[in-house]
C-alpha positions in Angstrom: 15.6 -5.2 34.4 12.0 -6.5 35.2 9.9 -5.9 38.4 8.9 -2.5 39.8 11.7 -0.2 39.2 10.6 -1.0 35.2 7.6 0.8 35.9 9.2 3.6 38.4 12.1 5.0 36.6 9.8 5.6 32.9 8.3 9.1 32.5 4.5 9.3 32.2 3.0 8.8 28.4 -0.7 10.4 29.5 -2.0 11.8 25.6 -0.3 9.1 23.0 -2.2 7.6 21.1 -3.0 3.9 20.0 -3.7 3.3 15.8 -3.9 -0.4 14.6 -3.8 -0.9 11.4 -7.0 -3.6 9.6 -4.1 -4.9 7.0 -3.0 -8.1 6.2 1.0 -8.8 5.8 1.2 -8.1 2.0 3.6 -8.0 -0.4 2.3 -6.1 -2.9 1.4 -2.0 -2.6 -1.8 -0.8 -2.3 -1.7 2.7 -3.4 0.0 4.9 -5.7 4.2 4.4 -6.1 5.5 7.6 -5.9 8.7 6.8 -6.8 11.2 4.2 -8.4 14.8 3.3 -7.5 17.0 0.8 -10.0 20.2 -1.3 -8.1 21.7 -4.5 -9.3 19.1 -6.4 -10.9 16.6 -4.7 -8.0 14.0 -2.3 -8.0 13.0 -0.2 -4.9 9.1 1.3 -5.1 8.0 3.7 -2.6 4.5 3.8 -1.9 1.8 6.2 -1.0 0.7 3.1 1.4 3.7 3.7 3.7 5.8 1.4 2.5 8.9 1.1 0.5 9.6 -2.6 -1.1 12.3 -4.3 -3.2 11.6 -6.4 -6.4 14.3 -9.1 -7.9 14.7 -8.6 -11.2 15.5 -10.9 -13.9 18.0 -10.0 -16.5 17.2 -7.1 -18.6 17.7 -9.4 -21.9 15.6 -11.8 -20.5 13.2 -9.0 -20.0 13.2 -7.6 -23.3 12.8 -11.2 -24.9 9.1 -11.4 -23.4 6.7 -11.3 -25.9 4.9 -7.8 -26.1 1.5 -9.8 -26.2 1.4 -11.1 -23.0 3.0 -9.3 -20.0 4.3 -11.4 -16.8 4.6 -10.6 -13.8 7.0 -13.5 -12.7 9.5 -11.0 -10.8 10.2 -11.7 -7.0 8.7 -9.7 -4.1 11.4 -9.5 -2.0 11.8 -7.4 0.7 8.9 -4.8 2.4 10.6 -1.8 4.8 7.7 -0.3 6.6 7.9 2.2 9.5 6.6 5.5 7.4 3.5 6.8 8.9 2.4 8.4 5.7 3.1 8.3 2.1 6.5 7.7 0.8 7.5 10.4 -1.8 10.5 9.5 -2.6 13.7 6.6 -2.2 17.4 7.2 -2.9 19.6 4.2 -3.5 23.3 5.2 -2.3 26.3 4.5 -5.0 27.6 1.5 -3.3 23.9 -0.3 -3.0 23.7 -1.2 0.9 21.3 1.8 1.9 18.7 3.3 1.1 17.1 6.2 2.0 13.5 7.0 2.2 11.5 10.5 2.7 7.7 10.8 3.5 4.8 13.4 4.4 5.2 12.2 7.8 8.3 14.9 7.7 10.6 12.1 8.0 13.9 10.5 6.2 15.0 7.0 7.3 17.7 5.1 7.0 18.0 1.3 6.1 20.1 -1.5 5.7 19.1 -2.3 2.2 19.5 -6.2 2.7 17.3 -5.6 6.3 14.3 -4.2 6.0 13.3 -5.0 10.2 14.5 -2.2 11.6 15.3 1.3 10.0 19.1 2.4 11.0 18.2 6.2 11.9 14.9 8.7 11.3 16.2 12.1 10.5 13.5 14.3 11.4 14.1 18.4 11.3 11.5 19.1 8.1 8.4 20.6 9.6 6.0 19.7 6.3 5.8 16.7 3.8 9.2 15.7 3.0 8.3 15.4 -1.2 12.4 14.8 -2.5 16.0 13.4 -2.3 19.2 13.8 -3.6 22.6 12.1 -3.4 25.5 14.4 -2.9 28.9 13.7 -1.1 29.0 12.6 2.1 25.3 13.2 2.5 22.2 13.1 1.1 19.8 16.5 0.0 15.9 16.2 1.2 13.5 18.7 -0.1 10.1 19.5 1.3 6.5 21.5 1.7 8.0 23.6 4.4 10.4 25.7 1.3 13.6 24.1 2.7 15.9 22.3 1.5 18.3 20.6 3.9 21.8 18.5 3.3 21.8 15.6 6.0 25.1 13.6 7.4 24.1 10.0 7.4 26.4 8.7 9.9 25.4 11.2 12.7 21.8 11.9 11.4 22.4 15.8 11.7 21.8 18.6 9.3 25.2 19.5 8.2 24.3 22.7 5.8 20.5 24.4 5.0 20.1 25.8 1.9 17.3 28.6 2.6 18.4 31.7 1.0 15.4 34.2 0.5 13.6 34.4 -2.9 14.9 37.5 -4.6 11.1 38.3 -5.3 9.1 38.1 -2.1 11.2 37.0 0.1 10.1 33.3 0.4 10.9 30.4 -1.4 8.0 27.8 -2.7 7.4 24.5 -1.5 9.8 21.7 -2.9 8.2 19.5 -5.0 12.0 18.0 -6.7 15.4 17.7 -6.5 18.3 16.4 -8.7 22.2 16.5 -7.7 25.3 16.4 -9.8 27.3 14.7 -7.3 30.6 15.1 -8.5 30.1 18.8 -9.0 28.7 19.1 -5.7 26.1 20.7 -7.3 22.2 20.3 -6.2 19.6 21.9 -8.3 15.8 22.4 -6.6 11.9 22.9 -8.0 9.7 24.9 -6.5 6.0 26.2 -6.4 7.0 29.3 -6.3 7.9 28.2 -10.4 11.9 28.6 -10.2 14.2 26.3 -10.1 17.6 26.9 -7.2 20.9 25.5 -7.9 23.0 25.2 -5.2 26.5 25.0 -3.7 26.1 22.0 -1.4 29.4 22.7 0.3 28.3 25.9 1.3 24.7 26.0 1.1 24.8 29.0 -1.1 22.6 29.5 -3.6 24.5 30.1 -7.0 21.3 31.2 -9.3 17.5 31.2 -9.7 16.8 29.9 -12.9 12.8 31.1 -13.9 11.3 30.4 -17.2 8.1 28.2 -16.1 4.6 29.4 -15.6 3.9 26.7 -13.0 4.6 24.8 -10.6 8.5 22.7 -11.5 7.5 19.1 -10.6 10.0 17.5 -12.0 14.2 17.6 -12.8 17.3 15.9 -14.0 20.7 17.4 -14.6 23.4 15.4 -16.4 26.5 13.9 -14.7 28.8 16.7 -15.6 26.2 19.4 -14.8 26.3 21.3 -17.9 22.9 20.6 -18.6 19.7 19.9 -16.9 15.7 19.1 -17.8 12.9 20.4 -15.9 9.1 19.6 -16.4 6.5 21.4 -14.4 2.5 21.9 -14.4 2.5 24.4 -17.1 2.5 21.3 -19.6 6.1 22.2 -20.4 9.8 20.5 -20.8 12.9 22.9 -21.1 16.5 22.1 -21.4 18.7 24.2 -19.7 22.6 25.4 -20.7 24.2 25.4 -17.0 27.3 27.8 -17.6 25.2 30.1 -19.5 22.3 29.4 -17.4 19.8 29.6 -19.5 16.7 27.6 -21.0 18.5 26.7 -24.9 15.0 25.0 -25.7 11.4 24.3 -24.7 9.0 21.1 -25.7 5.4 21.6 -25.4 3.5 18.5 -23.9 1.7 15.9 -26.8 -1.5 16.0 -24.7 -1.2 19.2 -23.7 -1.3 17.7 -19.9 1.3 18.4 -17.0 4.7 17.4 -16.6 5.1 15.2 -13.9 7.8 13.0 -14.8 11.2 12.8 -16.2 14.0 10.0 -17.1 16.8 11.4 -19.5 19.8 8.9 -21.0 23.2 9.8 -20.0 24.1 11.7 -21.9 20.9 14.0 -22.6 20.4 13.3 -26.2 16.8 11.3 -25.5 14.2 11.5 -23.0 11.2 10.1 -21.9 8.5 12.3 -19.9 5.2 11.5 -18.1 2.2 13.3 -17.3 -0.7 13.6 -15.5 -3.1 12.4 -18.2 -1.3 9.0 -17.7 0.6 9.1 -21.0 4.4 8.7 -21.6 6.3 10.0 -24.7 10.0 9.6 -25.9 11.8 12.5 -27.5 15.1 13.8 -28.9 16.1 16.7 -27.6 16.5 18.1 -31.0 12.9 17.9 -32.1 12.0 21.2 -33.5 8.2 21.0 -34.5 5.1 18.9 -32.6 5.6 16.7 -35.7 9.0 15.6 -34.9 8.1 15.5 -30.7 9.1 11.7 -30.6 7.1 8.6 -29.9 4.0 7.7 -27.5 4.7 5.3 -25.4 1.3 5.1 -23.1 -1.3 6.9 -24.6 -3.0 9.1 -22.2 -5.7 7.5 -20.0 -9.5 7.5 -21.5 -10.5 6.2 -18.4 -9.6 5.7 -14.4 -7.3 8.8 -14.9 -7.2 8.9 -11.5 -5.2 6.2 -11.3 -2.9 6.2 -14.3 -1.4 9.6 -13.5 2.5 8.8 -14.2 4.4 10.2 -11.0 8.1 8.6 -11.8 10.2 6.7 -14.5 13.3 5.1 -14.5 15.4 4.2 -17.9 16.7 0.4 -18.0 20.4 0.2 -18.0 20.1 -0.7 -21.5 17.9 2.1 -22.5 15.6 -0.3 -24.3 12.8 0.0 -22.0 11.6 2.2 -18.8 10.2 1.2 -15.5 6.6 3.8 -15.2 5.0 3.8 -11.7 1.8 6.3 -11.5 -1.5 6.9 -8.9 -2.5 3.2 -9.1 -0.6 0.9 -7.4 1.1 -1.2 -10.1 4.5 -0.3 -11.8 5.0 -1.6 -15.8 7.6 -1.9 -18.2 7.3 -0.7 -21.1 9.5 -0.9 -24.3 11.4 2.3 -25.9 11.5 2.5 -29.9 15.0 2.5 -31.3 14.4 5.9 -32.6 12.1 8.8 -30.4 10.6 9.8 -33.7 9.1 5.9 -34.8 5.7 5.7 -33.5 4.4 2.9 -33.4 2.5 2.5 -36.9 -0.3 5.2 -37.1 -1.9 4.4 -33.7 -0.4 8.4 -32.5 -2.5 9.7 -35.2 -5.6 7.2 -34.5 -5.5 8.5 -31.1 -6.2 12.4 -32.3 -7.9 11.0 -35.0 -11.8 12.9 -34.8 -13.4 11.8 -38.3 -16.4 9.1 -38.3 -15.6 5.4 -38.4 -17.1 2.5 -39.1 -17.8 -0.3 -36.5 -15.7 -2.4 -38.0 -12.6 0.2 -38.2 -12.9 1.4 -34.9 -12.9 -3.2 -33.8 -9.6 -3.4 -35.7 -8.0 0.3 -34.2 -8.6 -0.7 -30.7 -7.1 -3.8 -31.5 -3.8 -2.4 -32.9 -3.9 0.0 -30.0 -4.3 -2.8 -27.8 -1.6 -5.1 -29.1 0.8 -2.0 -29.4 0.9 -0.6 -25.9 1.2 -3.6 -23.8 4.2 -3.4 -21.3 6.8 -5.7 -21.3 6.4 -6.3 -17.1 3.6 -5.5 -14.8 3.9 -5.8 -10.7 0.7 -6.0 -10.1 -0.5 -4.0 -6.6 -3.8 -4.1 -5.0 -6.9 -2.4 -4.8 -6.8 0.7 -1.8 -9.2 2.0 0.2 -10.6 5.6 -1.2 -13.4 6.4 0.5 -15.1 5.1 3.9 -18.4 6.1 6.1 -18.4 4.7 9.7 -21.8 2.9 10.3 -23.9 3.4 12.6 -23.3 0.9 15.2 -19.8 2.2 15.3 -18.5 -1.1 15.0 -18.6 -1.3 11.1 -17.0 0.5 8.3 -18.5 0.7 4.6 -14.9 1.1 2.4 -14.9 1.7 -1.4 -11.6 0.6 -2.9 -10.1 1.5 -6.2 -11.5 -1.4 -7.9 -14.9 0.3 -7.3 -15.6 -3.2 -4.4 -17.7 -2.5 -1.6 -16.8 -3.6 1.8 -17.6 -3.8 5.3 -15.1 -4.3 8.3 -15.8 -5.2 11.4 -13.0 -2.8 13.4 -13.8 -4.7 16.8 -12.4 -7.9 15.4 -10.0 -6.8 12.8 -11.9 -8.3 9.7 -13.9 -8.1 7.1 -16.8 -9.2 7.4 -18.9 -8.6 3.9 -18.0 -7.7 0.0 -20.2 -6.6 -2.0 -17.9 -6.5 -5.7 -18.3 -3.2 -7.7 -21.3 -1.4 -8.3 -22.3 2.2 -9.8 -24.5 3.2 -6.2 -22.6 5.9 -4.6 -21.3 4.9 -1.3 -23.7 6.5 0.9 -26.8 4.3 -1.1 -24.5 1.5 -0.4 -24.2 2.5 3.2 -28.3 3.6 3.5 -29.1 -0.1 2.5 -27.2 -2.0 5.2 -27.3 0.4 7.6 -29.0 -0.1 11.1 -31.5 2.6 13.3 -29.0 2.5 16.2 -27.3 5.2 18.0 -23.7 4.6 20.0 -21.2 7.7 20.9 -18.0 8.1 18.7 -15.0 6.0 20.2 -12.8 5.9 17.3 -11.6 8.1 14.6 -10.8 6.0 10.9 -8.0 7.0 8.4 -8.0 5.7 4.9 -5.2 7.8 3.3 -2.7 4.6 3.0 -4.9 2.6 1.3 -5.9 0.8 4.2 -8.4 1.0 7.3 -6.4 2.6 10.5 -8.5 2.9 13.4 -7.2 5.7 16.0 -7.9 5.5 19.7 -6.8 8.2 22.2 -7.6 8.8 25.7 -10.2 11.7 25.4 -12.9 9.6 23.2 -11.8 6.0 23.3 -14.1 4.9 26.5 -16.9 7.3 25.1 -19.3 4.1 24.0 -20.8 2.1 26.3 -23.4 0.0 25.3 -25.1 -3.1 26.2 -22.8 -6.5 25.4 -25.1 -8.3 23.2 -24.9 -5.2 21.1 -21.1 -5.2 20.5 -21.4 -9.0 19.2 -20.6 -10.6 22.7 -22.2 -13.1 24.4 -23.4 -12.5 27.7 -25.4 -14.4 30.6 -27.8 -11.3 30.7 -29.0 -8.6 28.2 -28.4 -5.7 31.1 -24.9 -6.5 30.7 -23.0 -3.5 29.5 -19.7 -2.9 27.3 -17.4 0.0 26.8 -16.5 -0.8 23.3 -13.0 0.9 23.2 -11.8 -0.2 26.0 -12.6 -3.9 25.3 -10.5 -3.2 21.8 -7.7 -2.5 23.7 -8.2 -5.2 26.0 -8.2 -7.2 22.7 -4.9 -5.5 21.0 -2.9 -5.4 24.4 -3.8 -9.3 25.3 -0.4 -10.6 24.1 1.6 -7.5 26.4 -0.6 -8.5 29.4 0.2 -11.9 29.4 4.1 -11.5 28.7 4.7 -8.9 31.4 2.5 -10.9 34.1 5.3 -13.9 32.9 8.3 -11.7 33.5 7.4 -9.7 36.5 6.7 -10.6 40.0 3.0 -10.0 41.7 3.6 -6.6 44.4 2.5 -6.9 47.6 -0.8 -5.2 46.6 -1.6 -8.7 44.4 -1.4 -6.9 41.3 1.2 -4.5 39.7 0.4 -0.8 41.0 3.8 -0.9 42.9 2.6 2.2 44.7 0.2 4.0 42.2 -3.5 4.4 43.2 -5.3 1.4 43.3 -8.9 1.1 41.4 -11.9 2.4 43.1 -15.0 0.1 44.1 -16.4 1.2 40.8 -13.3 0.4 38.4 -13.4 -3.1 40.2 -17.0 -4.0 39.9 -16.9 -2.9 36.4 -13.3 -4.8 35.9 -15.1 -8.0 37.5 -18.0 -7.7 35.1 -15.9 -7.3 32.3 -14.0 -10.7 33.0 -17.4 -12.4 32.5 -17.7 -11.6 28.7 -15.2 -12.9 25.9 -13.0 -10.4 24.9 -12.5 -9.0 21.1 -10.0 -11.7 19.8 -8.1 -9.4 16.9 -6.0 -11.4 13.9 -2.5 -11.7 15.4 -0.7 -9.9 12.4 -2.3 -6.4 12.7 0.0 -3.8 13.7 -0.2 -1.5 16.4 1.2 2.4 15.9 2.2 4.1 19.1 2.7 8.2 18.8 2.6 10.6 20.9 1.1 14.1 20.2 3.3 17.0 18.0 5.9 14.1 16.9 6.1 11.9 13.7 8.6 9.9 14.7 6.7 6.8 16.4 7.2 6.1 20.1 6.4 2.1 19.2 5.9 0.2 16.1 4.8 -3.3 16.5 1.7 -6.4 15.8 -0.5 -7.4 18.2 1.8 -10.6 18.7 5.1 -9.2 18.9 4.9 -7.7 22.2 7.6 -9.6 24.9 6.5 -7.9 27.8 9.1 -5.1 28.6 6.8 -2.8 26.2 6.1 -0.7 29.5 7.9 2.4 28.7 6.5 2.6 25.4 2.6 2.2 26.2 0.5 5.1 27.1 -0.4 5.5 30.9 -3.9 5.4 30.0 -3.5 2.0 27.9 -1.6 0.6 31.3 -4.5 1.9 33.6 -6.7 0.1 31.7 -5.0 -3.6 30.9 -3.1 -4.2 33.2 -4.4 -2.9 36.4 -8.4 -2.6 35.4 -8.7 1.2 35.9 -11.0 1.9 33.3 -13.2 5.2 32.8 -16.3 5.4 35.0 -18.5 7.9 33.5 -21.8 8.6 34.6 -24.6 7.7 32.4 -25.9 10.4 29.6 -29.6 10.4 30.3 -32.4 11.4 27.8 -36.0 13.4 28.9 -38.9 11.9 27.5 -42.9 11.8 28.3 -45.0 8.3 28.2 -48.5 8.7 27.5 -51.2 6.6 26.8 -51.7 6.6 22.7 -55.3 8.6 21.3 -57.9 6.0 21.4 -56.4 3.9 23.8 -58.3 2.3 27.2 -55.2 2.4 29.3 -54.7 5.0 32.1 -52.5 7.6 32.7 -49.5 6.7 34.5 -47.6 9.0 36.9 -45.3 10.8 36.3 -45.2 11.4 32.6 -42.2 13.1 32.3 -39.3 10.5 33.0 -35.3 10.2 32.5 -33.4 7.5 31.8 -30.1 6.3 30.2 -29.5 6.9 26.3 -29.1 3.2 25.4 -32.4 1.9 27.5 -34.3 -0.7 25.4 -37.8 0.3 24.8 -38.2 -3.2 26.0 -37.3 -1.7 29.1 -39.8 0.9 28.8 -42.6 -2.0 28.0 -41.6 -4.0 30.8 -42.1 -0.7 33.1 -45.4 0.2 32.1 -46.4 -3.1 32.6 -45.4 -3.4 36.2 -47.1 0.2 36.4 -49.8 -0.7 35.0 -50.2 -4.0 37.7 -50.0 -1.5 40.4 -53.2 0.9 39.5 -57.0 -0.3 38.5 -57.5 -0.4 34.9 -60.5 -1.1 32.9 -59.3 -4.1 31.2 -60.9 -7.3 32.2 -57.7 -9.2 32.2 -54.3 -8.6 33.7 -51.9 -6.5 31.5 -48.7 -8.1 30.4 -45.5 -6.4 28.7 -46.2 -9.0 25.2 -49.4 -7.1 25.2 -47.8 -4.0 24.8 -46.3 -2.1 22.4 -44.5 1.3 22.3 -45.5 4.4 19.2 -43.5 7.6 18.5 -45.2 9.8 15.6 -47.3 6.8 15.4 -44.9 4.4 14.7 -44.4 1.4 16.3 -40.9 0.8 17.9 -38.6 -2.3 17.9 -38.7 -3.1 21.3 -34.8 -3.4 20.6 -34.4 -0.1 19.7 -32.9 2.2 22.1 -34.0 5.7 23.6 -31.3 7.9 21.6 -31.9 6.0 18.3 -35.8 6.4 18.7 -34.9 10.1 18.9 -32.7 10.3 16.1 -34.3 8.2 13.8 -38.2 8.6 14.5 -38.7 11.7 16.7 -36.1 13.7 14.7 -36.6 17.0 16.9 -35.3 18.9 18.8 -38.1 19.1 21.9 -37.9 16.2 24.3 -39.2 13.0 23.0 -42.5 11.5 23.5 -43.8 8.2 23.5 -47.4 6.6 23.4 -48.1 3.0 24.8 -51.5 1.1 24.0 -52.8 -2.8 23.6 -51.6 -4.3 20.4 -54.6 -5.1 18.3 -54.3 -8.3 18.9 
């Protein structure tokens, strides 16, 4: 239904807010991949850039018959399921392949069709902190979080059919979740903790049947075999123990190679073998009855020596040959790498060259790195891209400096969607980076910028997003007049709603007002003149494909997910009452002018009178070209001593002796040149010329 009662009948959206997202369609992560799912000649990574994607594989024998010495990376992007708001933790691929599910810090689980990624088939939202793990048990699926509980969800109604939240015997609470495993046919589900325990529970009842404690850290990672008599757990305290089950009990314990965190774990079937990661980026593979360090099993990725930051291993996955194993970590490629056909056959003596600490020759330390290279080369690498890490908003408030994890510099434009500049990597720290292209200009925060996905998402709300208003030539428009002025925000969202405007004007019908108010309060005289100015400039034209987040406040789940094409029109409901005010019936903020004190005095030494007043007012973003062009017609209208007429090109405008850019304006003069907190005074004299 179209017309007014599709404006009537929808309740008032007044505080949501509008993020758009300065990211290309990709195929490829961009962050970290949290975690790694293994179907039917498929791979599912979940990324720490909001999205989960699928990956075609080839054959395992096909993979395995690559040469060692040069990795591919011929497998298939296929699909992209992308509604998470926040990083992906974890995905769960159900038995019979057509879902998955998918849990994030935005506290929410999702549903999808595992064929469709357009559309996720239900959020299951109860969690209160970062949902961090999954688990498949019967009839349901088992989500872990920050907030200590641990819930078991129905996937056909989306409820919460049983919470496991018994009290820690200790202090009463139980630690965050950090991971789960299940035993599904035992309907058993076991849970690791912060609080450095690890629960196993009865998932039919929620009960929990003991507390198993033997860590000294944080448990960050578990598996428990198929017939739940025995589980591993690995945890911060640079640990691995095995567990018996039915005596409950840790039967063994294998101290980390490196000596580095657990973070990672991937046992065979039947639990003689497994392979760990940790936090140092390395990867071993062990039997699980090594007694001594000496017998600990093979390195399969030798700890990082550089960029740990983005080699820390956060989830394996064993082949279904057990030849090889799929390693995602902090960066945002995932490799396989081959398996030894015995846990105790390094790879030559490259273990011991690693620890190795006595001198070497130049020549022996050449041909070392060159085994080492040769030897730990993965079999596969999806390749990802470099994220965003680190970003300063420039001072015009249009441009962003981002540092990605390539260590490129970068500036986006935010009004148009782009980027505008690289710079390639450097060693200057950001801010020198920033110092050296930055501009002496001063505009009001309008937008607040979020880089934890990997990309640039620029957030608008209703309190601050009309807060900059600045002259039009300044925001990179063209205008008939340099007195022409510009609320930056607003004209963004003139710019990401342009598609919606145009659609519903196409579907609905014109009221009887001429426009679309359909009883609501027209614009004042004010909103108009300013709405009729407006429609002189060119608007912000942003790249079609950059998506638009709708939330509203207290709520993960968003109200409207979309791109700034893909509106139809009937997007009413959806869009806040603010964003409609604004683009679609021109009621935009009118806020009065912030005005700046200031004195104007004739510079020491100069032949030029005093003019009257000397303590003036006037808008923030005022030109001192303005101010020129004042004292010049003052100056016209008293006697001076000068034996010509004075002109504004003979003028020129000092602070603490400086000479200004007649571009500058009044609020950047006081930030960047009077730099106090008194009200700000300017000199005027003849230039020497």
């Amino acid at each position: 239904m179209v017309g007014s009662a599709a404006v009537d009948r929808y309740p008032p959206r007044r505080n949501d807010r509008v993020t758009y997202i300065l990211r290309a369609p990709e195929k490829r992560h961009r962050f970290g991949i949290s975690a790694l799912a293994l179907g039917n000649h498929e791979l599912f990574t979940a990324g720490r850039d909001g999205t989960v994607r699928s990956w075609s594989l080839p054959p395992t024998n096909r993979l395995l018959n690559k040469s060692l010495s040069a990795p591919k990376s011929n497998i298939k992007a296929n699909l992209t399921f992308d509604e998470h708001t926040d990083w992906v933790n974890d995905v769960l691929l159900l038995s019979n392949h057509d879902r998955i599910v998918s849990c994030s810090s935005d506290t929410t689980l999702k549903v999808w069709c595992a064929s469709n990624p357009v559309r996720s088939l239900r959020t299951l939202s109860n969690h209160t902190d970062y949902v961090k793990a999954l688990a498949h048990v019967p009839n349901g699926v088992a989500s872990g979080a920050l907030d200590a509980r641990v819930l078991v969800w129905e996937l056909l109604t989306g409820r919460v059919r049983i919470e496991c939240s018994s009290h820690n015997e200790d202090n009463g609470r139980n630690g965050s979740v950090y991971c789960m495993a299940a035993a599904h046919d035992e309907n058993i589900l076991i849970s690791g903790s912060t609080d450095r325990t690890i629960s196993v529970w009865d998932v039919r009842t929620g009960d929990r049947i003991v507390s198993l404690r033997g860590h000294s850290d944080s448990v960050r990672c578990l598996a428990i075999k198929r017939d739940a008599s025995q589980m591993l757990s690995g945890a911060t305290d640079s640990t691995v123990r095995l567990w018996d089950m039915r005596m409950q009990r840790c039967i063994r314990s294998y101290d980390s190679p490196t000596g580095s965190s657990v973070w990672a774990i991937a046992p065979t079937p039947n639990f003689d073998r497994f392979v760990w990661g940790f936090r140092d980026g390395s990867v071993s593979y062990t039997d699980v009855n090594a007694h001594t360090n000496a017998e600990m099993g093979s390195t399969i990725v030798p700890r990082a020596t550089s960029d740990i930051r983005n080699n820390m291993v956060l989830d394996l996955k064993l082949t279904p040959c057990l030849s090889s194993v799929w390693v995602s970590t902090t960066g945002s490629s995932v490799r396989l790498w081959a398996l030894p056909s015995e846990p105790n056959r390094s790879r030559g003596s490259l273990t011991n060259f690693i620890n190795e600490r006595r001198p070497t020759t130049r020549s022996e330390t050449t041909a070392q790195r060159q085994r080492a290279d040769s030897a730990y080369t993965p079999l596969y690498t999806i390749p990802g891209l470099p994220g965003i890490i680190a970003h300063r908003i420039m001072n015009d408030k249009r441009h962003v400096m981002t540092l990605n994890t390539d260590g490129e510099y970068c500036i986006w434009d935010i009004t148009r969607g782009i980027m505008v500049k690289a710079f390639g990597a450097t060693d200057e720290d950001i801010d020198e980076v920033v110092k050296q292209q930055d501009e002496e200009v001063t505009v009001p925060s309008w937008f607040q910028v979020d880089t934890r996905l990997g990309s640039l998402s620029v957030r608008l709300d209703k309190n601050t997003a009309a807060n900059a208003e600045i002259y039009a030539v300044d925001a990179g428009l063209e205008a008939s007049s340099e007195d022409i002025k510009v609320n930056i925000g607003e004209h963004v969202l003139r710019g990401l709603f342009r598609k919606w405007l145009a659609e519903y004007k196409r579907i609905n019908p014109v009221g009887e007002d001429g426009g679309y108010l359909h009883g609501r309060s027209p614009p004042t005289q004010a909103q108009r003149a300013a709405a009729q100015r407006l429609a002189e400039l060119p608007g912000y034209v942003l790249p079609d494909h950059i998506p638009i987040v709708i939330t509203e406040d207290l709520s993960p789940v968003p109200v409207w997910r979309g791109t700034v094409s893909s509106f139809n029109g009937t997007e009413d409901e959806y869009l806040p009452t603010w964003v409609v005010d604004l683009v679609r019936d021109g009621k935009g903020q009118i806020k009065e002018a912030v005005k700046l004190s200031f004195t104007l005095e004739p510079a020491d030494g100069s032949t030029l009178p005093q003019l009257s007043p000397t303590s003036l007012h006037a808008a923030r973003v005022l030109r001192v070209r303005k101010v020129i062009t004042y004292i010049a017609k003052e100056l016209k209208e008293i006697k001076t001593d000068q034996d010509f007429e004075v002109d504004a090109q003979d003028l020129e405008v000092l602070c603490n002796g400086q000479v200004l850019p007649p571009t500058m304006s009044l609020a950047a003069v006081r930030q960047f040149r009077w730099r106090s907190p008194e009200d700000l005074q300017l000199h005027f004299r003849l230039k020497e010329s």
